[in-house]
C-alpha positions in Angstrom: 175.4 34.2 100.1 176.8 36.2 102.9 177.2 38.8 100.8 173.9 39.4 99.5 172.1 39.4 102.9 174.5 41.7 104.1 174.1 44.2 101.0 169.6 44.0 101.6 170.3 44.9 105.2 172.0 47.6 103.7 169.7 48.7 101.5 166.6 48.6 103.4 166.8 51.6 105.8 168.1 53.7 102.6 164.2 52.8 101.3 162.0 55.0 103.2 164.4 58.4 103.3 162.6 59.7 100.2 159.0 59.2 100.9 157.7 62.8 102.7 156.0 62.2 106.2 152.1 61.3 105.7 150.0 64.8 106.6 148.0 64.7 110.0 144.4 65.8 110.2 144.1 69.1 111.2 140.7 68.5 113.5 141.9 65.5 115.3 145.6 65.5 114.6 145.8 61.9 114.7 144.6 60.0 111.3 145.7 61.2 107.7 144.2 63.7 105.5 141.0 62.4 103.6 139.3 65.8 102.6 140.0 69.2 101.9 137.6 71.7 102.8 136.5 73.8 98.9 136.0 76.7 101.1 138.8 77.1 103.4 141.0 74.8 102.2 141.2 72.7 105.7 142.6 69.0 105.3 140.5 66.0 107.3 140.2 62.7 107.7 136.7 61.9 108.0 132.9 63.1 107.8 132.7 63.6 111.7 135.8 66.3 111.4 134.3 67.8 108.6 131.2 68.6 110.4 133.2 69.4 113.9 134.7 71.9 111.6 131.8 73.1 110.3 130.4 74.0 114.0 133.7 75.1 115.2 134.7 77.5 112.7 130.8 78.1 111.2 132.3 77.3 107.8 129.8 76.7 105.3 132.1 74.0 102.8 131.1 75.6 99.7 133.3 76.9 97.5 132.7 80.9 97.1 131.3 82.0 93.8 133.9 85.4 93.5 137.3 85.6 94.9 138.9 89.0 94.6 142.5 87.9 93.5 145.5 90.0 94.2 148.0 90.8 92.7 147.8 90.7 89.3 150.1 87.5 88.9 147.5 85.2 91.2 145.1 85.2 88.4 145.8 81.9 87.4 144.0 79.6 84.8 141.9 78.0 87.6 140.4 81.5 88.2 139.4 81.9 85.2 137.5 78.6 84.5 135.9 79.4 87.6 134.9 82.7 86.6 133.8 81.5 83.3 131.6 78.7 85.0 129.8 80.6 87.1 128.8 83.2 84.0 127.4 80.0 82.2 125.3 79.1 85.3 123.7 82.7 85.6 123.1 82.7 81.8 121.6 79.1 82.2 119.6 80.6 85.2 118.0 83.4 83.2 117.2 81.1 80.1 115.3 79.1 82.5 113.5 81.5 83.8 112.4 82.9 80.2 110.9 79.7 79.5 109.5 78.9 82.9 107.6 82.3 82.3 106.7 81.8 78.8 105.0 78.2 79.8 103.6 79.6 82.4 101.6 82.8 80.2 101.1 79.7 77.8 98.9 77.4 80.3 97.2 81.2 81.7 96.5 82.4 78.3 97.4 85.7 79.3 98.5 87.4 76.6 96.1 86.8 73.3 95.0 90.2 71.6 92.3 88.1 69.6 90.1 87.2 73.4 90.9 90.6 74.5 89.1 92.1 71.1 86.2 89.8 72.0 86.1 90.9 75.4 85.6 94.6 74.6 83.3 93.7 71.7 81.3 91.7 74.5 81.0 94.3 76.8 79.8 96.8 74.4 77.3 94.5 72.7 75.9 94.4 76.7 75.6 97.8 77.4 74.0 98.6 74.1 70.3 100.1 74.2 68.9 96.9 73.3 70.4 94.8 75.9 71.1 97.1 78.8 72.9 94.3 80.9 75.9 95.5 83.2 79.1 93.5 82.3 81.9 93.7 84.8 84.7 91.7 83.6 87.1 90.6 85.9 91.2 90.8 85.3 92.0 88.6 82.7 94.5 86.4 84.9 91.4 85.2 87.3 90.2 81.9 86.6 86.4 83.3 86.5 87.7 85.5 83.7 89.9 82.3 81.9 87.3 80.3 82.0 84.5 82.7 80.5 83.5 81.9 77.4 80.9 84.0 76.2 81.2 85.8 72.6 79.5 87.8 70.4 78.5 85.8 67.3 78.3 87.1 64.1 75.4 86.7 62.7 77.1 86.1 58.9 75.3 86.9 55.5 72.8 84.5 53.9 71.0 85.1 50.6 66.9 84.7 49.9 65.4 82.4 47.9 64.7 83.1 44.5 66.5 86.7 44.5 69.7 87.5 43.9 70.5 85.2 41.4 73.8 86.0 40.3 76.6 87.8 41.0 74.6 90.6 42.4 74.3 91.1 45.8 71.0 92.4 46.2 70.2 89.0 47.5 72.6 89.0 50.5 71.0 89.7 53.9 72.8 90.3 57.2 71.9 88.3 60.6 71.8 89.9 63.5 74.3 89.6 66.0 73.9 87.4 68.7 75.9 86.9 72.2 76.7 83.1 73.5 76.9 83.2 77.2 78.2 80.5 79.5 75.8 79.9 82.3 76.4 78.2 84.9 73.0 76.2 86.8 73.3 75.9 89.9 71.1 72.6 91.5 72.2 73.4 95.1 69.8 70.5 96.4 71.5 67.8 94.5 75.0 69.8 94.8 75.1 69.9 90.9 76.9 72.5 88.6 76.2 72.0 84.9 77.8 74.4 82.6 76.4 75.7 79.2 79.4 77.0 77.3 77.6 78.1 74.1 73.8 79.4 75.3 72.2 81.5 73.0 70.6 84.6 74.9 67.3 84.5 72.3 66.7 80.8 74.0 63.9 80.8 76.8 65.2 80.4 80.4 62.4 77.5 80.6 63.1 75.4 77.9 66.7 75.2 78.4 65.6 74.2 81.8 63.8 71.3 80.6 66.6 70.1 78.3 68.2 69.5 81.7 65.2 67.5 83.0 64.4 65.6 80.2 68.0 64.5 79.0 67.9 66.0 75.6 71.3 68.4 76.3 73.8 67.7 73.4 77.0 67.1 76.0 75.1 63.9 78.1 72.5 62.9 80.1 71.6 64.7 83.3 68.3 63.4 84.1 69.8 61.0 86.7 71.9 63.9 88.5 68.4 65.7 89.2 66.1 63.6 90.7 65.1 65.8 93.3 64.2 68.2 90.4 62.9 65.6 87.9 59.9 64.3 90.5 58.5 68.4 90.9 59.1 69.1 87.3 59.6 72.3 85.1 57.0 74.2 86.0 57.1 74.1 89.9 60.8 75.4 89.5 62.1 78.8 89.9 65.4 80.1 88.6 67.1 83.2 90.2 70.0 85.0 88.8 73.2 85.8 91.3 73.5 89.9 91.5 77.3 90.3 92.9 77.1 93.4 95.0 78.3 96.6 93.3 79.1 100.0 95.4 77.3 102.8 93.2 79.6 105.1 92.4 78.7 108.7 94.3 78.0 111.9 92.4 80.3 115.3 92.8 77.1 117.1 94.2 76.2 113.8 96.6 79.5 114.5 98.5 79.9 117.8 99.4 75.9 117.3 100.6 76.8 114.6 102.8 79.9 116.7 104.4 78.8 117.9 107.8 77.7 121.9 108.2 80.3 123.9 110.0 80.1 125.1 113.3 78.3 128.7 113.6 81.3 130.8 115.2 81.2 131.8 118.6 79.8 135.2 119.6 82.0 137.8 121.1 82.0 137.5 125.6 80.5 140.7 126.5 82.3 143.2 128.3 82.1 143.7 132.3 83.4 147.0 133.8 83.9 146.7 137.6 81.3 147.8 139.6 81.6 151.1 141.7 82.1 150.8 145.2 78.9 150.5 147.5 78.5 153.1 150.4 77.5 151.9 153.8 74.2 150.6 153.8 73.3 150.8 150.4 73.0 147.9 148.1 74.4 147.6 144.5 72.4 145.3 141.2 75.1 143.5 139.5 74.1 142.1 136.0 73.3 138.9 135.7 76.5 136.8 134.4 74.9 134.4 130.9 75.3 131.0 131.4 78.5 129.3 129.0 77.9 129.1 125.2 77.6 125.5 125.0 75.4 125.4 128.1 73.1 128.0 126.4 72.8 126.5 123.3 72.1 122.8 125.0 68.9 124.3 127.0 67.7 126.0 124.1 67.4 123.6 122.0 66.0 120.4 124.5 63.8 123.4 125.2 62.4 123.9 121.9 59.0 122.4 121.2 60.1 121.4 117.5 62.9 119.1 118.8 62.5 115.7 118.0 64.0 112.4 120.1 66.9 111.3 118.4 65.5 108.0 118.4 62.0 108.9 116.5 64.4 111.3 114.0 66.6 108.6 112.9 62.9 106.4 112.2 61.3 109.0 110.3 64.7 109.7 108.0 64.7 105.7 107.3 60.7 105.7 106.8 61.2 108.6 104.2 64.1 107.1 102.2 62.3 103.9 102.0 59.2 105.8 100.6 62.0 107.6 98.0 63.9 104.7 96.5 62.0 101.2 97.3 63.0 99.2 94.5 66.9 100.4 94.7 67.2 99.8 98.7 65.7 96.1 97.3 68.2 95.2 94.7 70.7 96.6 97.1 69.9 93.9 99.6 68.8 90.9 98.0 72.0 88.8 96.3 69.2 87.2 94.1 66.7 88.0 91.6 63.6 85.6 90.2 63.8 85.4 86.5 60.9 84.8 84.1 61.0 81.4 82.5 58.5 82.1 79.6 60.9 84.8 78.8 64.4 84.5 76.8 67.6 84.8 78.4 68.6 88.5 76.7 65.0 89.7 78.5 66.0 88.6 81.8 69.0 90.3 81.9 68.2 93.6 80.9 69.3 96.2 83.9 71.0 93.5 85.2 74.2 92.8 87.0 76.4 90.0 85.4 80.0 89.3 86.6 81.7 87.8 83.5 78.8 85.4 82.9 75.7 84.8 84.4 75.0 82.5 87.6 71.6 80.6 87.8 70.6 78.7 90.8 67.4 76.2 90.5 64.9 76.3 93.6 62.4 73.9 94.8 59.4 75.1 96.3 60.4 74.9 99.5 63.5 76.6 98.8 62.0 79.9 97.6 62.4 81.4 101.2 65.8 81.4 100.9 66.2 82.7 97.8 63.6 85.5 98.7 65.3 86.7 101.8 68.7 86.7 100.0 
């Protein structure tokens, strides 16, 4: 028995000599490492020396991306699945991206040739000499311009009754083209937009309007949005048309017109020779010296009877180009113009203005001011 306790005291202080001393934290320097910093590298023991680090040193804790490793023998396996990594995260990045941007042209329809043919075909059936409407169509990622509808329909080949029998094709007979516009009508006293995605432009702005009143539209009733509208009824209504304003383009001889004359160049100072000296008692006529050129020219003309107060000039130039172009200094000012209801839609809008599609607005009698005075 006596020898067994003695050989454990023995052995017990032989137990610890292997065991290496626990590591300190370097912050504090009196608890054991927890953490190592992936940047620097810097052993801690908790979360409030990792961020005393942090402010101390302005070490950000993340492990750099690139490390430039020198020499040749530190390039070590680990550098090279960290290299590798962060190639698969760029090439992750950039697929990502591709498909973020093709969603994105997907949901904007941005790129489909087909609604960029009917575009062009739209605009040209516009300014044809039948129509005479001014399209201006507005970039193709606007929502005004995404949400246009408006084609040119085809009007197709049908065949008459009792001709053409056959496989001939002396019976077949082309329809005219037609363009379906979307229209927007505007009820601003009710604070009401109904939209007419497929409107014919041979349809009379009048009847359509009624459809509205009289709840015979094929998308719904609408009769119960308009009341205000329903109790004055078709014919006491006016529609106006929206004219977006449009700067006229200026002609090559309208510009140099404009530019302001140059300034007549000054006249030559006249020569003075010095007078001869005057004897004793005698007395000598010096010319009289000409007032300053800009003087001169002042007097002469406030002088002149044919000058004009600026103030009556400027009113007689407005009086005369009002008498020149009264019906262009009109469309000019007034945003809105009063359609003809007993009149179709491709009448009305003949040497008009239409931005992608047209905008109607309804008025109420007593609304017509407004409209009026633009």
């Amino acid at each position: 028995m006596d020898m067994s306790a003695e050989a454990k005291e023995i052995a017990s202080p032989d137990e610890g000599v292997g065991m290496p001393a626990p590591r300190l934290c370097e912050v504090c320097r009196e608890k054991a490492v927890c953490y190592r910093c992936p940047a620097c590298e810097l052993r801690s023991c908790s979360a409030a020396c990792v961020k005393v680090h942090k402010v101390q040193s302005g070490c950000t804790g993340k492990r750099p991306r690139t490390e430039q490793v020198a020499p040749l023998n530190a390039f070590t396996d680990n550098v090279l699945l960290r290299d590798f990594g962060l190639l698969e995260e760029v090439d992750a990045a950039v697929d990502r991206a591709e498909r973020d941007l093709r969603i994105r042209e997907e949901e904007m329809r941005l790129y489909q040739p087909r609604r960029h043919k009917q575009r062009i075909h739209l605009a040209r059936a516009c300014a044809s000499a039948e129509r005479q409407t001014r399209l201006i169509l507005a970039p193709f990622a606007m929502t005004i311009a995404r949400e246009n509808t408006s084609r040119v329909v085809d009007g197709g080949k049908g065949r008459r009754k009792g001709k053409g029998k056959g496989k001939g094709k002396k019976g077949e007979q082309e329809k005219p083209a037609y363009i379906a516009w979307r229209v927007d009508w505007h009820f601003g006293h009710c604070g009401q937009v109904l939209t007419d995605k497929n409107l014919p432009e041979h349809e009379v702005v009048g009847r359509v309007l009624e459809r509205f009143l009289n709840n015979s539209c094929a998308w719904g009733p609408t009769r119960h949005l308009l009341a205000p509208y329903v109790e004055h009824g078709a014919d006491k209504l006016e529609v106006f048309l929206h004219q977006p304003r449009v700067k006229e383009p200026e002609l090559p001889g309208q510009a140099e017109s404009e530019e302001e004359p140059e300034a007549p160049e000054a006249s030559e100072a006249p020569e003075f020779t010095e007078a001869p000296e005057a004897e004793a008692g005698s007395t000598v006529s010096l010319p009289m010296c000409p007032p300053p050129c800009g003087q001169r020219e002042v007097d002469t003309l406030s002088s002149a009877p044919w000058r004009l107060q600026p103030q009556a000039e400027s009113e007689s130039e407005s009086e005369s180009e009002s008498e020149q172009s009264p019906g262009a200094q009109g469309q000019q000012q007034q945003p809105f113009v009063r359609l003809d209801k007993l009149r179709t839609l491709r009448e009305n809008l003949m040497d008009r203005v239409v931005r992608e599609f047209p905008v109607l607005h309804v008025a109420l009698p007593q609304e017509l001011s407004r409209f009026e005075a633009g």
